[in-house]
N, C-alpha and C positions, 0 to 999 in steps of 0.2 A: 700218777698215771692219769686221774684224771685231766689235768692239765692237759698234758701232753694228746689226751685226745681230744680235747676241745681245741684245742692249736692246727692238728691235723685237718677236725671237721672246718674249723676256720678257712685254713687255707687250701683244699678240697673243693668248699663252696665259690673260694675266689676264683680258682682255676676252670669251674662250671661257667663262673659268671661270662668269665673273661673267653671261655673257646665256643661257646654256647649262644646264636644268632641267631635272632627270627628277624627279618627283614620282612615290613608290611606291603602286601599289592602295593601295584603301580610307585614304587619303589626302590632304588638303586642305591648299592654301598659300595663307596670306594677302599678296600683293603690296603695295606702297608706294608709289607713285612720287612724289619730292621730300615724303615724310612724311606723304602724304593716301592714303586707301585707294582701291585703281586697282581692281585683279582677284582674283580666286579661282582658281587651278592647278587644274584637275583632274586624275587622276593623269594620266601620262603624257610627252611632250618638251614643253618651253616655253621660248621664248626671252623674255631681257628686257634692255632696256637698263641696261648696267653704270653705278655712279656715278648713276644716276637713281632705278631700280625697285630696293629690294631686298622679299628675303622676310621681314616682319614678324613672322607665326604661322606655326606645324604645327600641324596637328590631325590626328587619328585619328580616322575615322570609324565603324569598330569599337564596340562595345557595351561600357561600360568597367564592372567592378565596383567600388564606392565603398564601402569599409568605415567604418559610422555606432559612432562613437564611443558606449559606453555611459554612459548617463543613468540620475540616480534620475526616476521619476516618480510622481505624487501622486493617485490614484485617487479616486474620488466618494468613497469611504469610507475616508478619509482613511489609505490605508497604502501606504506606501512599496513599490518598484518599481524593481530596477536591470535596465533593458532597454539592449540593441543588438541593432541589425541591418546590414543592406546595400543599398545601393540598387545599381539597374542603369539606366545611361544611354546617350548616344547624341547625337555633338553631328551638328546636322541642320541649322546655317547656321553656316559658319564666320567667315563675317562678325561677325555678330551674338554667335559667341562669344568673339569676337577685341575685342568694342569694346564689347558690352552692360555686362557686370563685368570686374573687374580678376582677379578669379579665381572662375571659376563655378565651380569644384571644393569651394573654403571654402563659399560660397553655399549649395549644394544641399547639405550637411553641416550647417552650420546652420539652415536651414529647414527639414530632415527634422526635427530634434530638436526645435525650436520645436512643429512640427505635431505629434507622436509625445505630447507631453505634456499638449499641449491635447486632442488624442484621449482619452486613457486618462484624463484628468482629469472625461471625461465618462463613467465608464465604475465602476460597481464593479469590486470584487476578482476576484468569479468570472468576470465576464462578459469580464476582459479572457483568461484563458485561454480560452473556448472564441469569442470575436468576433478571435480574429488573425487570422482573412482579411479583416472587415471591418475592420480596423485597416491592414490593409497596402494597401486597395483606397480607404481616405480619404487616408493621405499619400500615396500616386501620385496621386491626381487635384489637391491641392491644391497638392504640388510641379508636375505637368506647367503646371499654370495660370500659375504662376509662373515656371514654366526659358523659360517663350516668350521673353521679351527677352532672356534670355542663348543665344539660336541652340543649347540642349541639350531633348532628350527625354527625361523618365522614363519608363524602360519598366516598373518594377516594382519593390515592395519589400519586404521580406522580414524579418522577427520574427528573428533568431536564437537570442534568448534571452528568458525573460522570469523574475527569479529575488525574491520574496518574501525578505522577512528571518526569520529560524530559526526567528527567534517563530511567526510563522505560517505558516511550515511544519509545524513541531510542533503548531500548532492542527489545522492542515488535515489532518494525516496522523491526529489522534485522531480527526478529524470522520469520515473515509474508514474508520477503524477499527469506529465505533459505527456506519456506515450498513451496510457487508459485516453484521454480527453483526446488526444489525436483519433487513437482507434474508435470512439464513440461517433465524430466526425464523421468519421468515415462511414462509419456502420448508416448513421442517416441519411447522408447523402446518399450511399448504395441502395436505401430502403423508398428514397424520394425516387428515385430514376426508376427503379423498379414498379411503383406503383404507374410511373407517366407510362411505363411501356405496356403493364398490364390494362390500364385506360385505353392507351390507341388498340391495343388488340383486342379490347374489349369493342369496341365501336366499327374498326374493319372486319370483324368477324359478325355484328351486324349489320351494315351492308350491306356484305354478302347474302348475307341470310335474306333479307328485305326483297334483294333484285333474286334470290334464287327462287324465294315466294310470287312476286311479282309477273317473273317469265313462268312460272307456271300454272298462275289462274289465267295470265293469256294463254296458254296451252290447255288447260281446261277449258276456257273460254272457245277457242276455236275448233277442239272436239266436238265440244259439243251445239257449237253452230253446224258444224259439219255433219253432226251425227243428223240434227233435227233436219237440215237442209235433202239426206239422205231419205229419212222418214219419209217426207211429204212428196221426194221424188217417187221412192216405191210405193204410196197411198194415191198418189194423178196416175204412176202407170199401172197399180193394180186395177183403178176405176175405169181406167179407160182400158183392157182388158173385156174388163166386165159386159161395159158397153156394148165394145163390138163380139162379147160371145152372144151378149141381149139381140143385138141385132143380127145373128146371124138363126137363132131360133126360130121357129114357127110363128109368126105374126109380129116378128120384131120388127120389121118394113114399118108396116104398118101403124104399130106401136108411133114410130120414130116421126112418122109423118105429121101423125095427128100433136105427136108436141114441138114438130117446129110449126104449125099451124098456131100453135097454143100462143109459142114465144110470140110469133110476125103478128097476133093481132096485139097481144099485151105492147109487143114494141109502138103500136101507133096508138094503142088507145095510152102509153105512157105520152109520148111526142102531142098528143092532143091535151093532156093534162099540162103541160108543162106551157104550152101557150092557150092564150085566149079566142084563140083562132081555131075551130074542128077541121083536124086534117081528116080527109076521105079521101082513100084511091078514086082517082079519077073512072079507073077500070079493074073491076074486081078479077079482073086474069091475072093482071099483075102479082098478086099475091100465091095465086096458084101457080105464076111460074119460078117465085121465089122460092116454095116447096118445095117443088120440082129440082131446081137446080141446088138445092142443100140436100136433096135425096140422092141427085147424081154424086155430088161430092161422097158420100158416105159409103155409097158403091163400091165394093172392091175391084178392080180393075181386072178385066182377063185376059187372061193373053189370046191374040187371031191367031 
């Protein structure tokens, strides 16, 4: 009896084993039943019938990264090219990656490289260094086209290297060499020209400045002759004003007489200094009628 139930518990336990499935996160199991494709696990408890159903595939549904084997390839202008990169994927029916290919992993490695060479074989030399994103943005679209019947998605893929042979490096690093040394050239000569131009602007912007200074201290200059010219006009005709308000007062006549009297003798007793000879009026009327008619002049005039 005993036997017989450790035989039970035995086979019992197998039968647990066997219908009893925990399927881990991010996780896909492909089911069997009698060797035809039944179900798909999603993670978590699943039972299945033992000796009938088993689990065919595992898959990971996780984002896998796929290291792309390095290739030479052959550029529009005929020069060699040893590139690799990486792809990144993502299987998104496990079904379909379970049955579509025997191994979508081979697959999608070689069709990256197939694609990769026919890309860049359209492509010169230069253009394939500065178009790797549009390299990497052709075989993700032509692999995603593709991965559909094997139940994977390309998410994206990526250049890691792209390495020229020595030859043409050492071309390319002389070519990089002569265009710095041209660009420097140039850079000086644009720095000489520039300075000639800041020079003449420098110098016709004085000039200017010079004759704008210039014309304006003769503009100062001629104010103020002008101004002074003005002054001494208004100082002769405020005096002479003056004069004739002096002489129209109370004993300004008279005043006026007695100093042209003053001037007419100073005038001969100068005239007798100045020669050796003493001038005298012949006739001392003479003088009184010089008076006389400098007194008439100063007369203001009436109307008859």
């Amino acid at each position: 009896m005993e036997i017989i139930a450790i035989v039970v518990f035995v086979i019992a336990a197998i039968f647990i084993v066997k219908s009893v499935k925990v399927v881990p996160q991010q996780h896909a199991w492909v089911v069997e039943r009698l060797g035809k494709y039944h179900a798909t696990l999603a993670p978590g408890l699943s039972f299945l019938i033992p000796f009938v159903d088993r689990v065919a595939y595992r898959h990971s549904l996780k984002e896998i990264p796929l290291d792309v084997p390095s290739q030479v390839c052959i550029t529009r202008d005929n020069t060699q090219l040893h590139v690799d990169g990486i792809i990144y994927f993502q299987v998104t029916d496990p079904m379909r990656a379970s049955y579509g290919s025997s191994n979508y992993v081979v697959a999608i490695t070689q069709l990256a490289q197939t694609l990769l060479r026919s890309v860049i074989g359209r492509m010169e030399l230069d253009k394939t260094f500065e178009e790797r994103e549009a390299i990497n943005v052709a075989v993700v679209n032509a692999l995603d086209d593709a991965a559909l019947n094997w139940g994977v998605k390309v998410l994206r893929y990526e250049i890691k290297d792209l390495t020229p042979p020595n030859e043409i490096l050492h071309a390319m690093q002389a070519q990089i060499t002569a265009e710095r040394g041209k660009r420097a050239l140039i850079a000086a000569s644009e720095g000489r020209k520039q300075e000639q131009i800041n020079i003449a602007e420098g110098q016709r912007q004085a000039y200017i400045n010079n004759s704008e200074g210039e014309r304006q201290a003769e503009i100062n200059k001629a104010q103020g002759q002008a101004s002074a010219i003005t002054a001494v006009a208004d100082a002769t005709a405020d005096a002479i004003r003056k004069i004739a308000a002096a002489i129209q007062s109370p004993g300004g006549e008279q005043a006026v007489t007695l100093k042209v009297a003053e001037k007419a003798v100073e005038a001969y007793a100068q005239l007798a200094q100045k020669n050796n000879t003493m001038i005298v009026p012949g006739n001392m009327t003479e003088v009184s009628a010089l008076i006389a008619t400098a007194m008439a002049l100063m007369k203001p005039a009436h109307p008859k």
